[in-house]
N, C-alpha and C positions, 0 to 999 in steps of 0.2 A: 499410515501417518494420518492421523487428525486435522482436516481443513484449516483451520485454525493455525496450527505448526506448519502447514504445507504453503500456507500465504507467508508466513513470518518466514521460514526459508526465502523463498524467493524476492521479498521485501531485500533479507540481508543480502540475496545475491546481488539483485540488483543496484546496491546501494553500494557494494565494495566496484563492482563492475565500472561505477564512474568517480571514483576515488574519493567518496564521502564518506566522513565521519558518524559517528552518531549523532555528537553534538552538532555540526558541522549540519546536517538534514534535520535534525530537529528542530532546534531555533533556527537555522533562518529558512527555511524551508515551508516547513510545517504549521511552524508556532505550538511546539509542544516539546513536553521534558526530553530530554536523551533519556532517560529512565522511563518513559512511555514508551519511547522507540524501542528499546531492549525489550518490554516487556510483548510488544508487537511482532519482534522478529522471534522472540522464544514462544508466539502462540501463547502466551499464557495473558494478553489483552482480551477481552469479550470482541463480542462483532464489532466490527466499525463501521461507520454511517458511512453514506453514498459522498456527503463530502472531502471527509477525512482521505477515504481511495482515489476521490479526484485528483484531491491535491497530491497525493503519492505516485498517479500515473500520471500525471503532468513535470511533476519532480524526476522523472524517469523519463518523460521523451516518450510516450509510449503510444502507440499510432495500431489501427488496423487491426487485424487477430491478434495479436500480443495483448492489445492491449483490453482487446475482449475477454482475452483466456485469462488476465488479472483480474477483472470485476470478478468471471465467475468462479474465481481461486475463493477470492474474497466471499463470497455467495450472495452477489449481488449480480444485475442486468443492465448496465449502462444505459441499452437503448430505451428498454423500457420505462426507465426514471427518465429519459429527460424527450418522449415522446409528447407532442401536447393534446389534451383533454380538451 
């Protein structure tokens, strides 16, 4: 499976897991279409920026390795973006 469809899975698991909607996490959540959301959870959205997954692992409660093992689903480095220079 395709990085990209292997974040969009786990996006939609996560998302049924605390009884949200599409529309329901995208506007008020997000601030983006339910038609974005779909296209995220079907992998078929490009890469997403460091803050788009914030807001999704924040939106999810997500703490600790979990919420490690989601940035690098995504192919991104939490620690390393917000290390300071």
């Amino acid at each position: 499976m395709e990085r990209r469809q292997a974040f969009g899975v786990e996006v939609k698991s996560l998302r049924k897991q605390r009884g949200l909607s599409q529309r329901d996490l995208a506007r008020n959540f997000l601030g983006i279409t339910p038609r974005t959301l779909g296209k995220i959870e079907r992998g078929e959205r490009g890469f997403l920026d460091h803050d788009s997954v914030t807001r999704l692992a924040n939106c999810f409660n997500l703490e600790g390795l979990a919420r490690e093992e989601f940035f690098v689903l995504a192919g991104l480095n939490e620690i390393s973006l917000n290390e300071d220079y």
